[in-house]
N, C-alpha and C positions, 0 to 999 in steps of 0.2 A: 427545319432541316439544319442538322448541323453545318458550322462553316466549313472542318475537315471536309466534311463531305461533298459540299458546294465546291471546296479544291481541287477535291478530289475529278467531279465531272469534268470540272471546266478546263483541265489539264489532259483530260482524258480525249475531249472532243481537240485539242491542239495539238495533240500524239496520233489522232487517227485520221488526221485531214493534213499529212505529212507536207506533202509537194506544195500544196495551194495556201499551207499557211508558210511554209520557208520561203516562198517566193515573195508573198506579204513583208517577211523579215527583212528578208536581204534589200527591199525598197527603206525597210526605216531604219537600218544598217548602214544604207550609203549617206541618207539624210542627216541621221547623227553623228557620223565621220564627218562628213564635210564642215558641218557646223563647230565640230569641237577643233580640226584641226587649223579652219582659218582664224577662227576668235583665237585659239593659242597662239599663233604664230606673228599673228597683229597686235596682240600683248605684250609679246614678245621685243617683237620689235620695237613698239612704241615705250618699255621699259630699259631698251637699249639706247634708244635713242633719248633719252632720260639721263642717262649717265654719261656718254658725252659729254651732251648738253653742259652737263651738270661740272664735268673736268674742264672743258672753256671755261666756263666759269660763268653763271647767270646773274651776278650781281658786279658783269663787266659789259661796259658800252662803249666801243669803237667809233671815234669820226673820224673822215677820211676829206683830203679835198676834192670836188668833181662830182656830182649828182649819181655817177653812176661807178665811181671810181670804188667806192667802200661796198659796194653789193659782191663785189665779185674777188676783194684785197687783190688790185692789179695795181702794180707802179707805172706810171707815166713817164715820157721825159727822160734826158740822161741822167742814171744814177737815181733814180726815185725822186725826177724833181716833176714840177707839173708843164703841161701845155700851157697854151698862147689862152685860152680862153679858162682858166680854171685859177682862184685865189687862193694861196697857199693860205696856211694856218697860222694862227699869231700869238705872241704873249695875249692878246686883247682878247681874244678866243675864250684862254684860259683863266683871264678874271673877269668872263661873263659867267663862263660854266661853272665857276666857285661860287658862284651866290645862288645859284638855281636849287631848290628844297631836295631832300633826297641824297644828293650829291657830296660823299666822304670825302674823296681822295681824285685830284684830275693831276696827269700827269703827261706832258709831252712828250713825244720821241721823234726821232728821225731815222732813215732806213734807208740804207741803198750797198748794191754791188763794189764790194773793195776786195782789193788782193788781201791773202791773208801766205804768211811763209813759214816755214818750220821745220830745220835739217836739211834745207836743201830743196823741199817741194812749195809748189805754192801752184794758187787757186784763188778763181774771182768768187766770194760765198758772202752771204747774205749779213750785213752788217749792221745791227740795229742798235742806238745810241737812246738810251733813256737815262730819266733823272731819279738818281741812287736815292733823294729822299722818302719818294713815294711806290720807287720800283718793290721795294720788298712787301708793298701791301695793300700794291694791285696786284704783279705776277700770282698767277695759277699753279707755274712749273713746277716741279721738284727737284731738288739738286739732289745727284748720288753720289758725287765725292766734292770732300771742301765747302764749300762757303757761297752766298748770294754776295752782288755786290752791295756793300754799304756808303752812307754817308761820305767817308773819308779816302775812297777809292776813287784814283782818277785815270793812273793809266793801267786797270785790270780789266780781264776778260772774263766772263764765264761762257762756254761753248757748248753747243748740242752733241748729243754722245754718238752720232754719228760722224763728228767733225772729227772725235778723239778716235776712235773707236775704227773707223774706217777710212777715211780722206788722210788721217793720217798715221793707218798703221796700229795706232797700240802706244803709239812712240809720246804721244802729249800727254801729259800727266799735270796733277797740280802741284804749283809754283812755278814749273818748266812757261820758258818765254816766248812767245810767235811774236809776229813783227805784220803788224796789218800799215799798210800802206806807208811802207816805209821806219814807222813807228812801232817800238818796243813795247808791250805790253803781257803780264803776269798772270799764269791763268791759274785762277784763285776756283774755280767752281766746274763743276763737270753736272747738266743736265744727264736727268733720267733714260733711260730710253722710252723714244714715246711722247717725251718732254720738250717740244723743240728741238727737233733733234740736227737741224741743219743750220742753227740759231750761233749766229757771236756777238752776244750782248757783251758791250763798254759804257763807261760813261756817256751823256749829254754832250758834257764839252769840247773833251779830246774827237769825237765825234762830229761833233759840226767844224771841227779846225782839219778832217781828215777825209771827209767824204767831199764828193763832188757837188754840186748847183744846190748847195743846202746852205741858204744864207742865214745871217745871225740871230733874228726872232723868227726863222721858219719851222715849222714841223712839217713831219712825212703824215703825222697824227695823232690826235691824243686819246687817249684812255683815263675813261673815268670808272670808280667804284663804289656802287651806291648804297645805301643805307638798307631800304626794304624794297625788296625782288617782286613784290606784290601789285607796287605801282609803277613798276618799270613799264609797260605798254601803254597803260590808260592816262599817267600824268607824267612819268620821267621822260621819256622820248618825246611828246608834244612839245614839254615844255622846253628844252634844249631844240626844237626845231622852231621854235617860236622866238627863243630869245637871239639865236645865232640870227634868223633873218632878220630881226631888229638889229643888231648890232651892227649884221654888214651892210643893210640898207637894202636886203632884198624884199620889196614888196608881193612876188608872184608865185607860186610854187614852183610854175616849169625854169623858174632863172636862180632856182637854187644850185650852191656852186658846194654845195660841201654833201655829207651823205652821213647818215647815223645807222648804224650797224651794233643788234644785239641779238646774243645766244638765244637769250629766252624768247624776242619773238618771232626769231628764224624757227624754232622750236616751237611753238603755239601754233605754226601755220602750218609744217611740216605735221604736226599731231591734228590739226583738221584735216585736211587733206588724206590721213590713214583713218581717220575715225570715218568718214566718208566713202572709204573704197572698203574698209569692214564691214558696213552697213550692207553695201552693194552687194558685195562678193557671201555676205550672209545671205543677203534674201534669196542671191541666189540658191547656196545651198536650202534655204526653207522650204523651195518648191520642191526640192525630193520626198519632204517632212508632208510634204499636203498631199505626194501622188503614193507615198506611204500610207498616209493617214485612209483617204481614199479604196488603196486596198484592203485595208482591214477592215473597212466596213462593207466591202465586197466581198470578201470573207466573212465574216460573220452572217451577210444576208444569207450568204449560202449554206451557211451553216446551220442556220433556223431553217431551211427548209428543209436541210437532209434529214434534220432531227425531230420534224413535226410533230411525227407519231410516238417519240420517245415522249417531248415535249408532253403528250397527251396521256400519255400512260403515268408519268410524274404526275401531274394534275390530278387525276383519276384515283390513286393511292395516296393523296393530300397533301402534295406540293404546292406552295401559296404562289402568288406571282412575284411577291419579294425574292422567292429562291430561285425561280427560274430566271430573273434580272438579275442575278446577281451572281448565278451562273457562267451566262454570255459576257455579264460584264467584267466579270474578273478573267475569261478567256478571253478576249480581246490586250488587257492589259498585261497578261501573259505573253504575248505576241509583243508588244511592248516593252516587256521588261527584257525579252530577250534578245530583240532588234535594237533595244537601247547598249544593253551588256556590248554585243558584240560592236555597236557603233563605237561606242568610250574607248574598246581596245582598241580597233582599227584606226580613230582619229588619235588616238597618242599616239601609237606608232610613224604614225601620217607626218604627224605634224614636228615629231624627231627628225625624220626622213628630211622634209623639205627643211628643218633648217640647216642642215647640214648640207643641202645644194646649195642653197644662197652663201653658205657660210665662202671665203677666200677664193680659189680661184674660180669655182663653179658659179657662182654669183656675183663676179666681180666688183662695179663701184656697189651695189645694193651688201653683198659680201661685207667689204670692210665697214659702210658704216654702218650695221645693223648685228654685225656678226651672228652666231647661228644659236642664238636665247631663244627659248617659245615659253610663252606662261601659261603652264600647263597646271592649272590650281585645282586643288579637291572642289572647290567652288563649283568651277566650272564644270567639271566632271559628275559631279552630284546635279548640277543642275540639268546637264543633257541628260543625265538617265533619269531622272525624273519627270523630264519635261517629255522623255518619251514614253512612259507609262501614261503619263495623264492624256498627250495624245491617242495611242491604243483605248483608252477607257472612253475618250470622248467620242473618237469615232464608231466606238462597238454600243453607245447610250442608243442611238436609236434601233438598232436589231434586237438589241435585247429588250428594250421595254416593247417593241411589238409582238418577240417571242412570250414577255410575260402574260398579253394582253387574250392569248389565243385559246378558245375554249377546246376544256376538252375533246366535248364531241366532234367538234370541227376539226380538229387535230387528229383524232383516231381515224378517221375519214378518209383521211389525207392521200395521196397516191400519190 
């Protein structure tokens, strides 16, 4: 028999068993929405979350002093100094951190709440003093108007474009002078928007002579920049937790007094934790795919039996059993191919829809940091519809090959 013609049947029996095979569909229509739109949307997100990551900056590591002080960037103390029970950060710190593998660039800073003035307004904003040699190559930021501060700058400022832009109007421009805590300072550089944007970076020195309980080898924190982003988790974190407790003399884990904080492996966790609830929230979707799968072989049983007698009359005029298998079976994965079609569109749709809930204010903190990306790849999409035809085909394998199996006369028989 021709295969036309084999098409021909087996689209013929899926047009005339209307009701009982659409209802079939619409099981592997929800099965295949749900699967395409949660994997895109967790792609999505975890690609989002990717870029971030990735504008922190993954080849920057944050210490903080206080065990638990660096997991959450909270200042202690007046003015960003520490409690009674917590050791601030030292020059010594930082020529232990310079000798550990990996490790380009370690830089200290210090941070705390200072007036800042300008035409008359003024405001207590977030003041953070680092060293101009190494700042320009750890910093992530980007500047939009003017300059980073360099080497030779001591009493300039560069501010977040919210400090320009809004706190003060429009009115702070670069070169024009504010006066943080009494002291005159030039503002040479205007962050991006997005770029720290509530940020007023100065020098190290004028800094520790202007902020409050911030003594002369103290830092608020240092930042290091490391060579290969590969070993950041498995060898650069250990080893700067290993050498700092040598150095300060902590023997224990629980009487650690400092805290190591990095992008990439807040991000290694954060991406198990979704590959995890992807897994979950897929299988869930897969059980629609099995009570799919399930119908179409309900379907199909029923279908060999409405068609016994045809089946026998095929036979009888020398239909082999390869053609009547292959009949059922390509009607089965028609049911398939159509439950897949309609799933692909309904899951892209789906899966637009909900990120644009998550997205701003419908979604709120989920919203901002994931914003409303879904990776919705021809990959994927090729694979669900495929992955539901071979479905339809596997579940319709045993109807069909029992339809092959059935002797004419026993077919013509039939009632």
């Amino acid at each position: 028999m021709r295969l036309s013609k084999i098409l021909k049947l087996a689209w013929n029996i899926l047009v005339h068993s209307k009701l009982r095979s659409w209802l079939t569909i619409i099981g592997i229509v929800i099965g295949i929405a749900a699967v395409v739109s949660i994997v895109s949307v967790s792609q999505g997100a975890k690609q989002q979350l990717e870029e971030r990551f990735g504008q922190w900056g993954a080849d920057i590591i944050t210490i903080s002093p206080g065990y638990s002080q660096a997991k959450g960037f909270k200042r202690v103390g007046k003015g960003g100094g520490l409690t009674a029970d917590q050791e601030d950060l030292t020059d010594k710190d930082i020529l232990v951190l310079k000798s550990i593998p990996n490790v380009n660039f370690v830089m200290g800073q210090v941070s705390a709440t200072g007036e800042v003035k300008y035409l008359g307004k003024s405001g207590n904003l977030h003041i953070t003093g680092v060293n101009t040699d190494a700042w320009k190559e750890i910093t992530t930021n980007e500047i939009e108007f003017g300059r980073d501060l360099t080497k030779g700058d001591i009493y300039s400022a560069v501010i977040g474009y919210n400090i320009a832009n809004s706190f003060f109007n429009k009115q702070v421009q670069i070169n024009r002078q504010i006066t943080i805590e009494g002291r005159i300072f030039k503002v040479v550089g205007i962050f991006k928007q997005g770029e720290n944007d509530n940020a007023v970076i100065i020098p190290l020195e004028p800094a520790r002579d202007l902020l409050e309980d911030i003594d002369e080898d103290e830092f608020s924190s240092i930042t290091i920049k490391i060579d290969n982003v590969e070993d950041v988790i498995n060898k650069t974190i250990p080893a700067i937790e290993r050498k700092l407790m040598l150095s300060r003399g902590i023997l224990r884990e629980k009487d650690r007094d400092f805290s190591v904080y990095s992008p990439l492996a807040m991000q290694s966790a954060i991406t198990e934790t979704m590959n995890t609830m992807s897994i979950f929230l897929g299988a869930i979707a897969a059980i629609s795919l099995i009570v799919g799968a399930v119908g179409i072989s309900n379907t199909m049983f029923t279908s060999v039996l409405e068609k016994t007698k045809e089946i026998g009359v095929m036979k009888a005029i020398g239909a082999k059993n390869r053609d009547i298998m292959l009949i059922f079976l390509l009607n089965s994965g028609m049911i398939g191919f159509v439950g897949g079609l309609g799933g692909v569109i309904i899951g892209a749709v789906a899966s637009g829809y909900i990120g644009l809930l998550v997205n701003g204010n419908g979604g709120g903190m989920m919203g901002k940091m994931f914003g409303s990306t879904t990776a919705l790849t021809p990959e994927l999409l090729i694979f669900a519809f495929s992955f539901s035809i071979i479905i339809g085909m596997i579940a319709g394998a045993i109807p069909a090959y029992r339809a092959s199996k059935l002797k004419p006369i026993d077919a013509l028989r039939y009632e």
